[in-house]
Chimera marker file (.cmm) of the C-alpha trace (Angstrom):
<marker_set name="trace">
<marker id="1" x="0.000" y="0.000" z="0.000" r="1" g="1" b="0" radius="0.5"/>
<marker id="2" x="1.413" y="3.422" z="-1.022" r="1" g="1" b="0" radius="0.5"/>
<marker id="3" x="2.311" y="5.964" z="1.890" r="1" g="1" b="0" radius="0.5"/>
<marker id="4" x="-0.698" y="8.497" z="1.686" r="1" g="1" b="0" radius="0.5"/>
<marker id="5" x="1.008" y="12.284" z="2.164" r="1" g="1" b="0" radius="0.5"/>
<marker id="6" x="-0.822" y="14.083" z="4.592" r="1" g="1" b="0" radius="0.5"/>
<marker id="7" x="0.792" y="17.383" z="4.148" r="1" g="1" b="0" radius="0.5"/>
<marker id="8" x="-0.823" y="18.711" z="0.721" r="1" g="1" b="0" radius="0.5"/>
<marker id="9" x="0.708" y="21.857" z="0.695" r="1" g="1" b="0" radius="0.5"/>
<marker id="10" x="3.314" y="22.124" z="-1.830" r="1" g="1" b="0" radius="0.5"/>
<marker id="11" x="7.079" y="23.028" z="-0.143" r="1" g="1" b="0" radius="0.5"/>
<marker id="12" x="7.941" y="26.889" z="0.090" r="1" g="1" b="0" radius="0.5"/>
<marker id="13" x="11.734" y="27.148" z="-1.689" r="1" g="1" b="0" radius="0.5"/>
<marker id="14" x="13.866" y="28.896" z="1.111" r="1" g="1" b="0" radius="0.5"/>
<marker id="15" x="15.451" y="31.929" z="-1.037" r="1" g="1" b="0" radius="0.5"/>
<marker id="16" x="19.140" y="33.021" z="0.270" r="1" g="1" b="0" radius="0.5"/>
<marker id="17" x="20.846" y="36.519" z="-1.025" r="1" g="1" b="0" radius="0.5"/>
<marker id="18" x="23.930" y="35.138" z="-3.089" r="1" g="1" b="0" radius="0.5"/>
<marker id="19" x="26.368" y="37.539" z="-1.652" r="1" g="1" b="0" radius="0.5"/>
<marker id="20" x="25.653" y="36.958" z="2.618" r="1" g="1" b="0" radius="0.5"/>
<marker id="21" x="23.925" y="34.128" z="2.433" r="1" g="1" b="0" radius="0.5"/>
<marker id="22" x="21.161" y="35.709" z="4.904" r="1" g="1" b="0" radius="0.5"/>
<marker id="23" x="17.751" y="34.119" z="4.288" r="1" g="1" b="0" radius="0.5"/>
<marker id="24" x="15.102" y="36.056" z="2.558" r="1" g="1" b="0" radius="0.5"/>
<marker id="25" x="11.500" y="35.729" z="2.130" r="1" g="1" b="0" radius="0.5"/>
<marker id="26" x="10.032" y="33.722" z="-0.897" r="1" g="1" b="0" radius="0.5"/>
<marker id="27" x="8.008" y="37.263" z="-1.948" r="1" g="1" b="0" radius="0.5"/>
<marker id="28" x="11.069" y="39.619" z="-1.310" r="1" g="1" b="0" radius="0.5"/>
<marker id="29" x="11.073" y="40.957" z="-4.711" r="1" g="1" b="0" radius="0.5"/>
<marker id="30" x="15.225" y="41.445" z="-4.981" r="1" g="1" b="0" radius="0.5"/>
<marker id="31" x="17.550" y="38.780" z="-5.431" r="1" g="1" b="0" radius="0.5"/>
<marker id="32" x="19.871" y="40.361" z="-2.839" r="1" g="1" b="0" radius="0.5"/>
<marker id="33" x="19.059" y="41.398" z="0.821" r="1" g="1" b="0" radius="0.5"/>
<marker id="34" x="18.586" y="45.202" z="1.554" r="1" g="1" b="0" radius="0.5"/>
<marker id="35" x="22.207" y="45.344" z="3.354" r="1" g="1" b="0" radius="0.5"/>
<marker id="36" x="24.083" y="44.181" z="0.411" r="1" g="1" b="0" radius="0.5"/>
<marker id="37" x="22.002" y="46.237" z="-2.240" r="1" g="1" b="0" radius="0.5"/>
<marker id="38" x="23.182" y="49.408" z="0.155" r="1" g="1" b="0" radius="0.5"/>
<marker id="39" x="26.862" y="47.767" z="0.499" r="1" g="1" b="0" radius="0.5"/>
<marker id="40" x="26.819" y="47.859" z="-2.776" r="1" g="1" b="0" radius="0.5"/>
<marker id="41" x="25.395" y="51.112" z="-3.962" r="1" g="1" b="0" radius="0.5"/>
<marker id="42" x="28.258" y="52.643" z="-1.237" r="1" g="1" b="0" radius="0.5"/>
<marker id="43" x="30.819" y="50.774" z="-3.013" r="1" g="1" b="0" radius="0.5"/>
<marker id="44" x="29.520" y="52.242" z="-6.542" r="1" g="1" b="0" radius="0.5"/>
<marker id="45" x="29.566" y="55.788" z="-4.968" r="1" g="1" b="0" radius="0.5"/>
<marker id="46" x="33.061" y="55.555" z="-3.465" r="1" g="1" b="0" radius="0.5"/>
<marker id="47" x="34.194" y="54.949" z="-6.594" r="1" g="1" b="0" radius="0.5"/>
<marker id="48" x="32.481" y="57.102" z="-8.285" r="1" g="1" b="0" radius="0.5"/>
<marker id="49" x="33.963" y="59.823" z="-5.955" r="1" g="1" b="0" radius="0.5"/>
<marker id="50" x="37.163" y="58.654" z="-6.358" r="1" g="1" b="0" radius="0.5"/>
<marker id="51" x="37.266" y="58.571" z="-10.373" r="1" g="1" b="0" radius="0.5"/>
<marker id="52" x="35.279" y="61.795" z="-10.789" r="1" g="1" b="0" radius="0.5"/>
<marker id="53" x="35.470" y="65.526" z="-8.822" r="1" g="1" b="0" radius="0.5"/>
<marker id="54" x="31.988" y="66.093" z="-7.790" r="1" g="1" b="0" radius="0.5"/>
<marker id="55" x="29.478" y="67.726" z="-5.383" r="1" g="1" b="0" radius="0.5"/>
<marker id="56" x="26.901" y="65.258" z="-2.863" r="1" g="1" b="0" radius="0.5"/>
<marker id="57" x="23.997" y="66.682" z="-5.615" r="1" g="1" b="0" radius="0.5"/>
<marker id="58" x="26.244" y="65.681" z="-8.075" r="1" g="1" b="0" radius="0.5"/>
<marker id="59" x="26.730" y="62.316" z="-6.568" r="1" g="1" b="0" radius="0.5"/>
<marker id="60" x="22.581" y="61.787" z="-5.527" r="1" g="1" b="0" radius="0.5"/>
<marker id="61" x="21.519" y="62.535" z="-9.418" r="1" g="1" b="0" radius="0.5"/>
<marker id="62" x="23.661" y="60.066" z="-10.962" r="1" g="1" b="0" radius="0.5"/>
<marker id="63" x="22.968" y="57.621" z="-8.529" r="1" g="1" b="0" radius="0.5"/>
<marker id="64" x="19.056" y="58.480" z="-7.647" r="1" g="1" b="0" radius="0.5"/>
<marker id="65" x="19.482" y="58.818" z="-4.228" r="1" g="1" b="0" radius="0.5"/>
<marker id="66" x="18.607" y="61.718" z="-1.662" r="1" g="1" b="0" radius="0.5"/>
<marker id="67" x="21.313" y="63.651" z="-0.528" r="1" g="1" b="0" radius="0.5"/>
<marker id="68" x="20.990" y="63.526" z="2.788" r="1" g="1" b="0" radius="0.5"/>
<marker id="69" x="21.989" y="59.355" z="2.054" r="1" g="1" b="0" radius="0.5"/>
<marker id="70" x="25.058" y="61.070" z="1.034" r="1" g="1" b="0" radius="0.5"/>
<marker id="71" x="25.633" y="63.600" z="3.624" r="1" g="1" b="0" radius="0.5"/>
<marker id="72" x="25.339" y="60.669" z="5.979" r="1" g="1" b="0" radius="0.5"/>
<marker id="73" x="27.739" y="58.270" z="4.483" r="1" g="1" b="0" radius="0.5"/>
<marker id="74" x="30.267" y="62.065" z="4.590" r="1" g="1" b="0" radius="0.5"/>
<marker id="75" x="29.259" y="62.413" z="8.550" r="1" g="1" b="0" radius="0.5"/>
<marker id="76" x="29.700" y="58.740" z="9.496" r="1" g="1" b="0" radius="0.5"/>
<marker id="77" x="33.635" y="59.118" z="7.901" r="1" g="1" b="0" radius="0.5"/>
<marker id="78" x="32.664" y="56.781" z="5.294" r="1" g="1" b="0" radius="0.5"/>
<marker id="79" x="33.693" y="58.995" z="2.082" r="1" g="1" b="0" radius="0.5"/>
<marker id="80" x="35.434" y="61.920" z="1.591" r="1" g="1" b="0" radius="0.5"/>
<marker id="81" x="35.782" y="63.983" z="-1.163" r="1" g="1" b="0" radius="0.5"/>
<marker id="82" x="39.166" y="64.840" z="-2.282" r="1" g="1" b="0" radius="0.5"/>
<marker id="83" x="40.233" y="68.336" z="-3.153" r="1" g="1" b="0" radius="0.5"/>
<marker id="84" x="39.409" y="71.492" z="-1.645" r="1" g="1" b="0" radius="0.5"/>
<marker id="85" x="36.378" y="71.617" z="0.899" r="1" g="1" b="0" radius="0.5"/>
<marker id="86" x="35.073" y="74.674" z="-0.095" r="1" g="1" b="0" radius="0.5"/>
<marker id="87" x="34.674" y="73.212" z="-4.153" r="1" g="1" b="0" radius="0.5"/>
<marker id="88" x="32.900" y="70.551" z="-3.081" r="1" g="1" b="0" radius="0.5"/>
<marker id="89" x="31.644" y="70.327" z="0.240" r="1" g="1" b="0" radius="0.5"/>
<marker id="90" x="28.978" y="72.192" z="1.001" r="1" g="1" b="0" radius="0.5"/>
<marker id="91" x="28.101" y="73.295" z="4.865" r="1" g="1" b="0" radius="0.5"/>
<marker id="92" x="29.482" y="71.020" z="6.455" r="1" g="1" b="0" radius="0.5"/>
<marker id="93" x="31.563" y="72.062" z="9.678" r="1" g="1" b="0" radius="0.5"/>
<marker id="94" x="32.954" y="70.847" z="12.681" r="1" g="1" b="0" radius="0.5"/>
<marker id="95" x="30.914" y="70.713" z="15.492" r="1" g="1" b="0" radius="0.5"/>
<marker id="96" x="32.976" y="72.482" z="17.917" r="1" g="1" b="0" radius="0.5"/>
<marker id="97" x="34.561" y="75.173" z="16.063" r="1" g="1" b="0" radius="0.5"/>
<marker id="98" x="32.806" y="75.757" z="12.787" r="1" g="1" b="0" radius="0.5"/>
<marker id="99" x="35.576" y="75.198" z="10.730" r="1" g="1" b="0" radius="0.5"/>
<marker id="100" x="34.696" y="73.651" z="7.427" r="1" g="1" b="0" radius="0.5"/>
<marker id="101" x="35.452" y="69.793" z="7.266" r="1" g="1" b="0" radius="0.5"/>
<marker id="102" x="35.273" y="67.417" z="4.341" r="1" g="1" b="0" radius="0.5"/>
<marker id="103" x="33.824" y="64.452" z="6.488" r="1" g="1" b="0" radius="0.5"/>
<marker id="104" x="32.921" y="63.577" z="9.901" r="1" g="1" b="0" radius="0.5"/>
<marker id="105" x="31.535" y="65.823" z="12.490" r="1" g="1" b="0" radius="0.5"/>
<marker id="106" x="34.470" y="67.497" z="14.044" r="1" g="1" b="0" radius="0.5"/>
<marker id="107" x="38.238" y="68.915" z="12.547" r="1" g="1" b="0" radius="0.5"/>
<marker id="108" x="40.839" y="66.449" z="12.533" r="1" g="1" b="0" radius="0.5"/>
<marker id="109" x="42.292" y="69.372" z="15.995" r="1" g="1" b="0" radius="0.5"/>
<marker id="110" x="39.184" y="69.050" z="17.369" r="1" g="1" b="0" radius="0.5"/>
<marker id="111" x="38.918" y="65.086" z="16.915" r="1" g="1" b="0" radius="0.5"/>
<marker id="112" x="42.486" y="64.822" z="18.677" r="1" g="1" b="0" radius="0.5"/>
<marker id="113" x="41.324" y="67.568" z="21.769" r="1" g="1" b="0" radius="0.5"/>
<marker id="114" x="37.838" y="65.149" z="22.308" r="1" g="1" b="0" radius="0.5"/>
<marker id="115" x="40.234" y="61.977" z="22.085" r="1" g="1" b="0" radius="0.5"/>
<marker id="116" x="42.320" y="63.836" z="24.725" r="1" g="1" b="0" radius="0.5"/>
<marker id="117" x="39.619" y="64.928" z="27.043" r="1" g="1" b="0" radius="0.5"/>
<marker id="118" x="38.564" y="61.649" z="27.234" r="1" g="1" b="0" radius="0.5"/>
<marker id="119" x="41.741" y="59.967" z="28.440" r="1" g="1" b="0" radius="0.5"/>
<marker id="120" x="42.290" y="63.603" z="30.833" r="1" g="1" b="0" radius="0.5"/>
<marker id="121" x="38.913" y="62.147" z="32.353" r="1" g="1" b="0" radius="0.5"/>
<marker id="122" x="39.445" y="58.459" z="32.475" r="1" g="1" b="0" radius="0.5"/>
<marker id="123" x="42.663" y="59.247" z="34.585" r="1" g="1" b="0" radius="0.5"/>
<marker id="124" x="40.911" y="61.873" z="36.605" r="1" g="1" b="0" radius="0.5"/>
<marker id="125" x="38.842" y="59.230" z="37.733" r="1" g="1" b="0" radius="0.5"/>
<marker id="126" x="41.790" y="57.008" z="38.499" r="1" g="1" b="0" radius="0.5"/>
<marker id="127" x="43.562" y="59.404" z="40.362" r="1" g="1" b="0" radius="0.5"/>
<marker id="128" x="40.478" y="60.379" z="42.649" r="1" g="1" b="0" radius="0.5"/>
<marker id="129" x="39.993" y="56.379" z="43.154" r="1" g="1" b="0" radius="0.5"/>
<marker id="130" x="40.096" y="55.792" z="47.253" r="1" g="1" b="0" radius="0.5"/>
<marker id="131" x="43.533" y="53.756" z="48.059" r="1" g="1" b="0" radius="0.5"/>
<marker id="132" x="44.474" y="52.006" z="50.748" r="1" g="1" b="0" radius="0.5"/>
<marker id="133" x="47.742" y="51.707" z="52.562" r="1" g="1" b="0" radius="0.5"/>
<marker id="134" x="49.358" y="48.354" z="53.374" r="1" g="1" b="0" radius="0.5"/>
<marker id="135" x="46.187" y="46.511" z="51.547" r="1" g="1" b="0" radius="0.5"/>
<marker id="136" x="46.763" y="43.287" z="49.783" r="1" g="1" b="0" radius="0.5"/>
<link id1="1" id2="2" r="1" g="1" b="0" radius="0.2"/>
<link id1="2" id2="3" r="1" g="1" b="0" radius="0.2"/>
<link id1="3" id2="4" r="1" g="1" b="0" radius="0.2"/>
<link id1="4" id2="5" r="1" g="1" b="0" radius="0.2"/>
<link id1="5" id2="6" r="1" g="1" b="0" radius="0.2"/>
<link id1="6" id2="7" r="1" g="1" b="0" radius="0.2"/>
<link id1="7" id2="8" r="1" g="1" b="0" radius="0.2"/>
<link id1="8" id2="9" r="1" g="1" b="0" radius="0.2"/>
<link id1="9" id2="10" r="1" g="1" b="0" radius="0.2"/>
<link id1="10" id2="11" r="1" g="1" b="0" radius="0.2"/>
<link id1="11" id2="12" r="1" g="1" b="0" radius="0.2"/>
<link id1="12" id2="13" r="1" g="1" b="0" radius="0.2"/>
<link id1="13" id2="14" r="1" g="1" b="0" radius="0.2"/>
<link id1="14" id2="15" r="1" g="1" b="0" radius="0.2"/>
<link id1="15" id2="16" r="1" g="1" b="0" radius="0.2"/>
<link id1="16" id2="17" r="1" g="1" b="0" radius="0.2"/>
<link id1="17" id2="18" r="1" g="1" b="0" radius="0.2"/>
<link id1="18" id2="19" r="1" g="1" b="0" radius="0.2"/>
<link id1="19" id2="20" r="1" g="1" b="0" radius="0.2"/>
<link id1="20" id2="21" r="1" g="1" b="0" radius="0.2"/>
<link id1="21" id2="22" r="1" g="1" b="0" radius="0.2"/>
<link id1="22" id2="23" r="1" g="1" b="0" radius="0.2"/>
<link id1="23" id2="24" r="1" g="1" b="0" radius="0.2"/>
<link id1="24" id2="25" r="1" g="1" b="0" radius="0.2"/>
<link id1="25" id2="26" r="1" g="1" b="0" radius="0.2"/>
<link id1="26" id2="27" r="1" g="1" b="0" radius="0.2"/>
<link id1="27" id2="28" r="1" g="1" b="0" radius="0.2"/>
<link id1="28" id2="29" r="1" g="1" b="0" radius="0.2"/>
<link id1="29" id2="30" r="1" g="1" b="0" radius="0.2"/>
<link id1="30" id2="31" r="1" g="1" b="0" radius="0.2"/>
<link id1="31" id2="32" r="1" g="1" b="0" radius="0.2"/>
<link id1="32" id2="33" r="1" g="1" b="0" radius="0.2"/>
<link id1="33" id2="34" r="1" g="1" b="0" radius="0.2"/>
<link id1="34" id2="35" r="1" g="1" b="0" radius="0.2"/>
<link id1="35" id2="36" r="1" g="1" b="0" radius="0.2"/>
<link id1="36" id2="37" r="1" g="1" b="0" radius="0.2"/>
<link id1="37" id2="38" r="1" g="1" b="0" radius="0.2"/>
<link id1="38" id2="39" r="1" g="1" b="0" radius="0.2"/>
<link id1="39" id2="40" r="1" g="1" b="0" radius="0.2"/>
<link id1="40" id2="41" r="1" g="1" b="0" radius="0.2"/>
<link id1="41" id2="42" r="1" g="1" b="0" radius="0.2"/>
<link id1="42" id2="43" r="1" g="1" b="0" radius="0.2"/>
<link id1="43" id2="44" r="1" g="1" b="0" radius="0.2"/>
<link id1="44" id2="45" r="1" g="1" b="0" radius="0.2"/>
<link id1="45" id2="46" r="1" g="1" b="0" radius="0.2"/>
<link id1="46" id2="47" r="1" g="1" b="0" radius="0.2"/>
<link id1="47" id2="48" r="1" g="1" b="0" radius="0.2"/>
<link id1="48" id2="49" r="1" g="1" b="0" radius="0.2"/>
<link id1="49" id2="50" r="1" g="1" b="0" radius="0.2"/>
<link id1="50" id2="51" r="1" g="1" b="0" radius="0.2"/>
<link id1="51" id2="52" r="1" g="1" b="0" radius="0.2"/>
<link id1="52" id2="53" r="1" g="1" b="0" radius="0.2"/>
<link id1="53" id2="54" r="1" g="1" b="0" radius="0.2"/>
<link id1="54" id2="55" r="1" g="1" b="0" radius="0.2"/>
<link id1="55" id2="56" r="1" g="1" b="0" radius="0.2"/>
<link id1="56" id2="57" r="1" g="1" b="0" radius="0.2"/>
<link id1="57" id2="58" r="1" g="1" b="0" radius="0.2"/>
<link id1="58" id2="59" r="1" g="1" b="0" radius="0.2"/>
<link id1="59" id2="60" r="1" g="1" b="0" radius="0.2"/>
<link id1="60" id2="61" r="1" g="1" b="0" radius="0.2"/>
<link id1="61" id2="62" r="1" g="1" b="0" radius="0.2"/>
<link id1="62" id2="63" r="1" g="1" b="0" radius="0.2"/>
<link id1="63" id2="64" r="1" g="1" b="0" radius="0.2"/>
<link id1="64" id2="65" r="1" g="1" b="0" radius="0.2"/>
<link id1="65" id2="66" r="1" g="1" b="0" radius="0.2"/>
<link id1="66" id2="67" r="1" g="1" b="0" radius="0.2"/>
<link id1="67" id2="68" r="1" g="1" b="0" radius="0.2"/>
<link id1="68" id2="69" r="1" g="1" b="0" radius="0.2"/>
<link id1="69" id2="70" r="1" g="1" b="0" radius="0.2"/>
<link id1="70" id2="71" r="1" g="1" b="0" radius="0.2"/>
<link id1="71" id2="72" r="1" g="1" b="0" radius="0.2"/>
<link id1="72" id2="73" r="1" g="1" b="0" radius="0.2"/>
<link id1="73" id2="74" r="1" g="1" b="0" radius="0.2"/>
<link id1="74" id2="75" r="1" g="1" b="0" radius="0.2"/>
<link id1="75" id2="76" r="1" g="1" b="0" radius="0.2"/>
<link id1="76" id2="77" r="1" g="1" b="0" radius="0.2"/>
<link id1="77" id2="78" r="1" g="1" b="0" radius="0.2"/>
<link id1="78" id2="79" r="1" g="1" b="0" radius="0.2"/>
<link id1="79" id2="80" r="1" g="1" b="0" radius="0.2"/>
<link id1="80" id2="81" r="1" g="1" b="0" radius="0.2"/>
<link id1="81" id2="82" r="1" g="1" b="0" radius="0.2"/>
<link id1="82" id2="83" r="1" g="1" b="0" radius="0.2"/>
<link id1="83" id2="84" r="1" g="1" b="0" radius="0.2"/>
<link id1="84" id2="85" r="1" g="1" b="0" radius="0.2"/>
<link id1="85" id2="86" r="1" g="1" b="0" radius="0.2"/>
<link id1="86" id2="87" r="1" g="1" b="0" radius="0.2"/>
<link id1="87" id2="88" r="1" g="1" b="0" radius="0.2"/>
<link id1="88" id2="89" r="1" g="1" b="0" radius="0.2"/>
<link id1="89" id2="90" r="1" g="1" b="0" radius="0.2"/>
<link id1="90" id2="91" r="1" g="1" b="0" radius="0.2"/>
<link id1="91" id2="92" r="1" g="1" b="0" radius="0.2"/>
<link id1="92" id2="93" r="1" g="1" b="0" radius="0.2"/>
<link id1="93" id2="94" r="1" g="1" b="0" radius="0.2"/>
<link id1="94" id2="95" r="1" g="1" b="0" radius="0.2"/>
<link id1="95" id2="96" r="1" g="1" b="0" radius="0.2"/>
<link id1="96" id2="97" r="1" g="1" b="0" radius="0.2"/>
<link id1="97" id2="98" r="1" g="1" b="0" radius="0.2"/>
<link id1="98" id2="99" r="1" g="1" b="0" radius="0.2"/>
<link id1="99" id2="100" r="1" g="1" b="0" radius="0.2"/>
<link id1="100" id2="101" r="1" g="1" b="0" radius="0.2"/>
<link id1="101" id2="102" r="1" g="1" b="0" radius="0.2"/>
<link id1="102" id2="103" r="1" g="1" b="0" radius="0.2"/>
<link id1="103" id2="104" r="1" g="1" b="0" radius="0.2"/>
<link id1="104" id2="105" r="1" g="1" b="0" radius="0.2"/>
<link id1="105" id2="106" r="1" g="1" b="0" radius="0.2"/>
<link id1="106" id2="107" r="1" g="1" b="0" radius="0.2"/>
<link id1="107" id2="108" r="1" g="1" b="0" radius="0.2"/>
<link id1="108" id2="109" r="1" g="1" b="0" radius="0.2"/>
<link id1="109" id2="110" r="1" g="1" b="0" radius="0.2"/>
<link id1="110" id2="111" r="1" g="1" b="0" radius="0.2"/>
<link id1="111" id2="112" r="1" g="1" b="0" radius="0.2"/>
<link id1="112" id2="113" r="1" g="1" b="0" radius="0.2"/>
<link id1="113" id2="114" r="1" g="1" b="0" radius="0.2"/>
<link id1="114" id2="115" r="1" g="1" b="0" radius="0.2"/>
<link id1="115" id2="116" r="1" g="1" b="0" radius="0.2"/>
<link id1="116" id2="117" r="1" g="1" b="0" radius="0.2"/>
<link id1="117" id2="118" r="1" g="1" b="0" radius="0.2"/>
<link id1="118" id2="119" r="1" g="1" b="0" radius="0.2"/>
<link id1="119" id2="120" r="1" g="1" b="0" radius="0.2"/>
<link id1="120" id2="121" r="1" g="1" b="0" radius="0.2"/>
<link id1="121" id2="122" r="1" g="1" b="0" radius="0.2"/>
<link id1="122" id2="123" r="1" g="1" b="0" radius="0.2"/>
<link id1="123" id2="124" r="1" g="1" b="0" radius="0.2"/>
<link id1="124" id2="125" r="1" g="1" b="0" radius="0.2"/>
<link id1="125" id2="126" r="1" g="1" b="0" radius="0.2"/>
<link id1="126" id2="127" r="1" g="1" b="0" radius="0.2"/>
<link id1="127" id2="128" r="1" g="1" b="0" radius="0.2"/>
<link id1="128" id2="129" r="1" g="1" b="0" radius="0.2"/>
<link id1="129" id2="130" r="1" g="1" b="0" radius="0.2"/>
<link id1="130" id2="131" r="1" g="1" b="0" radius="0.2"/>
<link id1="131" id2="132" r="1" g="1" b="0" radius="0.2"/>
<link id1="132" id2="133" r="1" g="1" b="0" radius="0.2"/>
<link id1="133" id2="134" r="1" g="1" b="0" radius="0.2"/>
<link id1="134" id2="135" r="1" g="1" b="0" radius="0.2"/>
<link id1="135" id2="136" r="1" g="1" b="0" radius="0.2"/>
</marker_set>
């Protein structure tokens, strides 16, 4: 006697983005998963930058993407533009002085003073630290 199947739903396929491997769903209409379709794009753009001297608008038309996308990827330190800041950055300055900066949030000075305030406070804390004399 055959072996009656009691499950009559036919199997879902398990789709997989060929780059990460991450499992996607069977109606996700991309072949790759949304963090390696913006890995991508960000590798297209640096490269872009890098052959070409252009603005962020510059950079969000040919690629179709808002500029603020760009003006993120410049704050986070991802990109920088190369040549003079004031051709093609525009307003963006450091936090703490206002001088004009080509990525980031704060002048490469400024970046160093934060790093140092940090370490000033880390041994301030040390230093103020209770001791105690002939303590094992």
């Amino acid at each position: 006697m055959p072996a009656i199947r009691r499950n009559h739903e036919p199997e879902s396929k398990i789709k997989h983005c060929p780059q990460c491997g991450v499992q996607l769903n069977e109606m996700y209409p991309h072949e790759l998963c949304p963090n390696c379709i913006e890995q991508n794009l960000f590798n297209e753009v640096k490269e872009y930058i890098r052959e070409n001297e252009v603005r962020e608008q510059d950079v969000a038309d040919h690629f179709n993407i808002p500029t603020r996308k760009v003006r993120s990827w410049i704050k986070e330190g991802r990109i920088q533009y190369k040549g003079d800041d004031k051709d093609t950055i525009s307003g963006l300055y450091c936090r703490f002085c206002g001088k004009p900066i080509s990525f980031g949030v704060a002048c490469s000075e400024c970046h160093s003073l934060q790093n140092l305030q940090v370490v000033a406070a880390a041994q301030k804390r040390e230093d103020e630290a209770m001791r105690f004399i002939n303590r094992k």
